[in-house]
Each structure stands twice: as structure tokens, then as C-alpha cells.
N, C-alpha and C positions, 0 to 999 in steps of 0.2 A: 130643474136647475141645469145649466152649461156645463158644461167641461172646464177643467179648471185654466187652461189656458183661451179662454176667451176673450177676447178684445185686446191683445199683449200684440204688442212691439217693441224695438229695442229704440233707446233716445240717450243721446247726451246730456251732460246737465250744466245747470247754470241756478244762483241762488238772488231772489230781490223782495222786498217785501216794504212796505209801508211804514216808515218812520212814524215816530211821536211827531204829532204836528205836522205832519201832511195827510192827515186821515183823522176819520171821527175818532175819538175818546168816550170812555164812559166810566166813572169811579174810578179813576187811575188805572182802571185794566185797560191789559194790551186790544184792540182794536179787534185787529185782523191778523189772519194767519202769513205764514212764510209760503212764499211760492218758491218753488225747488227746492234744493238740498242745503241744509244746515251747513254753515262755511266751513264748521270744526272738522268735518269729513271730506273735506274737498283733498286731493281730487279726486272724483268721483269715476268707479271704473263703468264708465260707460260703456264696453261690449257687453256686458250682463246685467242690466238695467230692465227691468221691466216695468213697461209703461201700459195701465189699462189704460183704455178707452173709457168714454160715457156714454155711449150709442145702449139705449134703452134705460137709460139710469136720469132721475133724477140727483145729482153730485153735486158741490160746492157747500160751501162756507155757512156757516149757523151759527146763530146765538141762543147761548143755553142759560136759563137764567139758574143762577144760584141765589143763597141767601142774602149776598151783600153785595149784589149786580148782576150782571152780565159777561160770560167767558165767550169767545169763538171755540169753536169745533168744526171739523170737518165729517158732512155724513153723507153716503151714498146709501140709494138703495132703488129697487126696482122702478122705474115709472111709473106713475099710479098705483103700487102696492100700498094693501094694509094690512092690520093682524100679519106683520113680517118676522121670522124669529129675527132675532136680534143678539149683534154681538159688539159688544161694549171695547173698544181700542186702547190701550194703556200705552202712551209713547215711549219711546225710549227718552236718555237724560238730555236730547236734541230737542225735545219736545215736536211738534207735529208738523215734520217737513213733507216733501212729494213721496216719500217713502210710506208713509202712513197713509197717505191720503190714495196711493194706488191701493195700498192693503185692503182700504176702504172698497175702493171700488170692483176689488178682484174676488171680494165678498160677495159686492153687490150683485157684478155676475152669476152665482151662483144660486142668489134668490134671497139673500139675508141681507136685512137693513142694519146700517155701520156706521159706527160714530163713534168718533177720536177727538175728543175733550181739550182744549189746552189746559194742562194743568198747573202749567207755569202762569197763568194770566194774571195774577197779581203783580209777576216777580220780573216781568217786563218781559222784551223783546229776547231771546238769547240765539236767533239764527244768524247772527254775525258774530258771535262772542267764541274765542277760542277754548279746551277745554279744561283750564283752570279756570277758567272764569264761569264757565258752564256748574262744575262742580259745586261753584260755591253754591249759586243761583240755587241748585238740587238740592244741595244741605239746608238751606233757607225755606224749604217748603214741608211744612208740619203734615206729616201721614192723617191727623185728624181734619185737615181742612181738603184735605185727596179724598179722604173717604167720603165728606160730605157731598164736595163737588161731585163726585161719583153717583153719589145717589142722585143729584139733584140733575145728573144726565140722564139717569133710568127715567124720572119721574118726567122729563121734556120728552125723551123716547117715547114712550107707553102713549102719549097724548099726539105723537105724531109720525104714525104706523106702525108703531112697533106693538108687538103681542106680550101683553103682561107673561103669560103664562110659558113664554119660549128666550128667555134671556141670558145671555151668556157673555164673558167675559175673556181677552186674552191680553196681555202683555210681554212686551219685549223689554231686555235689559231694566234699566231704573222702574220699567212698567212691570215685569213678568215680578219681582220684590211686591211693588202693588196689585198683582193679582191674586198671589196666594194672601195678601193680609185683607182684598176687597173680601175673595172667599169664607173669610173667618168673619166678616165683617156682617155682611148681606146675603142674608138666606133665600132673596129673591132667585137671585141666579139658580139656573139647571144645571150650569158645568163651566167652565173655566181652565183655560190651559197657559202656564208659565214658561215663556221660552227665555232661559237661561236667566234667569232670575238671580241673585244673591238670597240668599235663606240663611245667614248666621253673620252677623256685624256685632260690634259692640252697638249698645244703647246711646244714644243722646233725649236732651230734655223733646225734641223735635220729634225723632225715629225710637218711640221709648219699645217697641216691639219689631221682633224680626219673626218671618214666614216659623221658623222652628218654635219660637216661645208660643205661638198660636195654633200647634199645628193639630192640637188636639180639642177645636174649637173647629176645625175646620170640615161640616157638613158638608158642604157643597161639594162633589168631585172635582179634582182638580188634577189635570195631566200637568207635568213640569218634564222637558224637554232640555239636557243638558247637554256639554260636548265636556267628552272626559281630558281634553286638551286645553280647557279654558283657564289660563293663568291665571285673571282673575276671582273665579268661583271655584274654592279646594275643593278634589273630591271626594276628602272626609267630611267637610261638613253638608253636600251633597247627600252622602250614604247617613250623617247624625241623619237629614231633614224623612229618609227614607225608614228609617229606623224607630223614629220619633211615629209618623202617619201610621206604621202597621202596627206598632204599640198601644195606639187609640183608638188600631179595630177603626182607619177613615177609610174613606172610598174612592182616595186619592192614588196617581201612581206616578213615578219619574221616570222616563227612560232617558239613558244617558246612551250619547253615541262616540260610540271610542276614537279616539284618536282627532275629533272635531273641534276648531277653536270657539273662543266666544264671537259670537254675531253669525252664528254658520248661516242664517238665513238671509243675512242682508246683502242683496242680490250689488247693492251698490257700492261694498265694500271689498275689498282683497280677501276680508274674512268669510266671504261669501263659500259655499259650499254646494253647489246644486243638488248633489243627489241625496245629500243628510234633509236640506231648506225642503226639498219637493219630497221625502219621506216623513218631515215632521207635520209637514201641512196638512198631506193626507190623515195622519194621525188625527191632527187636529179637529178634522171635518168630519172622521169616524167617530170623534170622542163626544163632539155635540150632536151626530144621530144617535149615537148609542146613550144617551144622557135627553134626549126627547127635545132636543132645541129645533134641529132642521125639520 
């Protein structure tokens, strides 16, 4: 494996993507993926953008079949690799802009095959949508049809390079919520890390379980990675979700980093953080050696 700054330069951004009706359709799902950054984030602080490369990587755009069609996803992973561990991408509430899709390949750098789902593909297009409109799109999407599609991206995975036996999971924001419930979910997975997740909502008919009501269901290890500045995630119920895991005797751990807002990783945001984003990653890459993925 590389170094983790491998193939990285800095680029500005710019956001387009293929309308309904100027691109193939399939069951009402959205087609194809967004190239560049989701508009709701614009502008984009392009001095701290980092942009992988694909210089040795197989990258772009995939069709993952699910039960009631076909979704896009974006996967990278080594050129000609197989039996690759593998680490399953859970977007954020933007769903899967150039953000994610470097992640993918900054992965793939390092020797692990990566693949970021749309999970919105039913609920349409939303990297023009501002973020009320985003939100709603997110409430609109049933945890039980996430988990499925999830699976039914392990099961496209495992069939095309990936190693059953080295699978792992991470998400960001709206995703890091769906990592610790994939964890409760699918005991495939070897380990799993939640960056800045929500772990305590009230219920809807849709979201009827949060990370804490599961938490003691949760095999799988799973790192959750907080910033004790993050308005929107308390850090009571941060310390219940921690209180709750060593209660059930899991094998789970959170570390929270003081004084860091939410998004600390997102190199394209204001909320960007370098040296919290480049100490969690590390974390992150330590927690799937130490958990037998890499």
C-alpha cells in the first residue's frame, strides 16, 4: 500500500451532471452520478480540495443491481486487483459528489477496493437541490430500503474483486447514522467507522431506529469519530451512545475531538479541519488493520 497522500493535488470546483431525459433511465432510478460538488455546498473552498488521481486505479461509475433495479455508484480500486479488502462508502445527506468519489480513490491508493452507492437513487437527482430541499429528499428515504441496498452492494462487491472475508464499512454525516445501523445490521462486515454520525433522533414511521436503540445489537466493531464542537450532534447524547456500547460489553469505541466542528474532514468545506481529518483517517486505517480488513 502508498502513502496516504498519493496521487493528491489541489483543484477547484465546478458542479454538472446529466438531467432526466438527456441520459439513459432505468425503473425511475436516477441514471448517473453528479460530477463535481453538490451545489448546496458551493462555494467550494478550493485551496484545500483534494483531488486523487487514477493513475493505477481502475475508477468510475458502476451499476449495482438491487432488488427493484439498478442504482449507480462510484468504485475505485487497484488495476487488475482481486480478493481486494474492501470498504463500503456511506455518503453524506449530498449523496455521492467528487467528494466521495476522491475518498474512493484515496482508498484505492492505498490498495482497498471502494464503492459509494447512491442511496438516493430512487428519490432522484438532488446535486442541484438546495438544503431544504435536500433534507426533505433524506427524510423520504426508509433505513430498511438503505440497509437492503447495502447489502445488495456487498453482494455486486464480493463478485467483482472484492474479498468476502475483508469487508468494511465507513460513513459520513447522514452516512456515519447509517454505519452504525449497517453494523447492527450485517455481521458480514470486520469493522466500520462513523465519522460524525447522529446516534439519538426521535423515531419516524421511515427512521423507526437510531445508532443508540441498536447499540447493543452491535457486533461488528465500530470506531465513531466526533468533534466536541459539533452544533448539530449533543455531546450528551454522544457520551448516552458511549455509555450505552460499554454497557453491552461491544467492541465499539468513539473518540471525540475537542473543540472540532461537524464536517471536520471535509477538505471542501470551511468546516474542514486538517490535522483532526488527517488524525481521524489515520485512526480509521489503523482500526480496519487492527479489525483484519487491510
Amino acid at each position: 500500500m502508498s502513502s496516504p497522500d498519493s496521487g493528491t493535488v489541489f483543484i477547484s470546483a465546478g458542479i454538472s451532471r446529466t438531467l432526466p431525459g438527456e441520459g439513459e433511465s432505468y425503473n425511475g432510478f436516477m441514471s448517473s452520478l453528479a460530477t463535481g460538488f453538490a451545489a448546496a455546498v458551493q462555494p467550494i473552498q478550493a485551496q484545500t480540495v483534494i483531488a486523487t488521481d487514477t493513475a493505477g486505479l481502475t475508477a468510475g461509475e458502476v451499476k449495482i443491481p438491487v432488488k427493484d433495479g439498478e442504482m449507480a455508484g462510484y468504485r475505485a480500486m487497484p488495476a487488475g486487483g482481486k480478493d481486494l479488502p474492501t470498504v463500503l462508502l456511506i455518503h453524506e445527506i449530498w449523496s455521492v459528489h467528487e467528494y466521495f468519489k476522491d475518498l474512493a480513490r484515496r482508498l484505492a491508493k492505498l490498495g482497498y477496493l471502494a464503492v459509494a452507492p447512491d442511496l438516493y437513487a430512487r428519490q432522484g437527482d438532488v446535486s442541484g437541490m438546495q438544503m431544504d430541499d435536500i433534507r426533505k429528499v433524506a427524510a423520504s428515504v426508509p433505513d430498511a430500503q438503505v440497509m437492503s441496498d447495502l447489502d445488495a452492494t456487498l453482494d455486486w462487491v464480493v463478485k467483482n474483486g472484492g474479498d468476502p472475508a475483508r469487508l468494511a464499512a465507513t460513513g459520513f454525516c447522514w452516512g456515519g447514522r447509517i454505519t452504525w445501523l449497517y453494523a447492527a445490521h450485517n455481521p458480514r462486515l470486520k469493522a466500520a467507522v462513523a465519522w460524525y454520525g447522529p446516534v439519538e433522533r426521535p423515531a419516524t414511521q421511515l427512521t423507526p431506529r437510531h445508532p443508540i436503540d441498536v447499540a447493543e445489537r452491535i457486533d461488528v466493531p465500530v470506531l465513531g469519530l466526533y468533534g466536541g464542537a459539533d452544533a448539530g450532534i449533543p455531546n450528551d447524547t454522544v457520551e448516552r451512545m458511549q455509555a450505552a456500547l460499554k454497557a453491552a460489553d461491544k467492541p465499539s469505541r468513539i473518540h471525540v475531538y475537542a473543540d472540532m466542528p461537524h464536517a471536520f474532514h471535509a477538505d471542501y468545506r470551511p468546516s474542514y479541519r486538517k490535522q483532526a481529518a488527517e488524525d481521524g483517517w489515520r485512526r480509521m486505517l489503523d482500526w480496519f488493520r487492527q479489525h483484519g480488513v487491510a
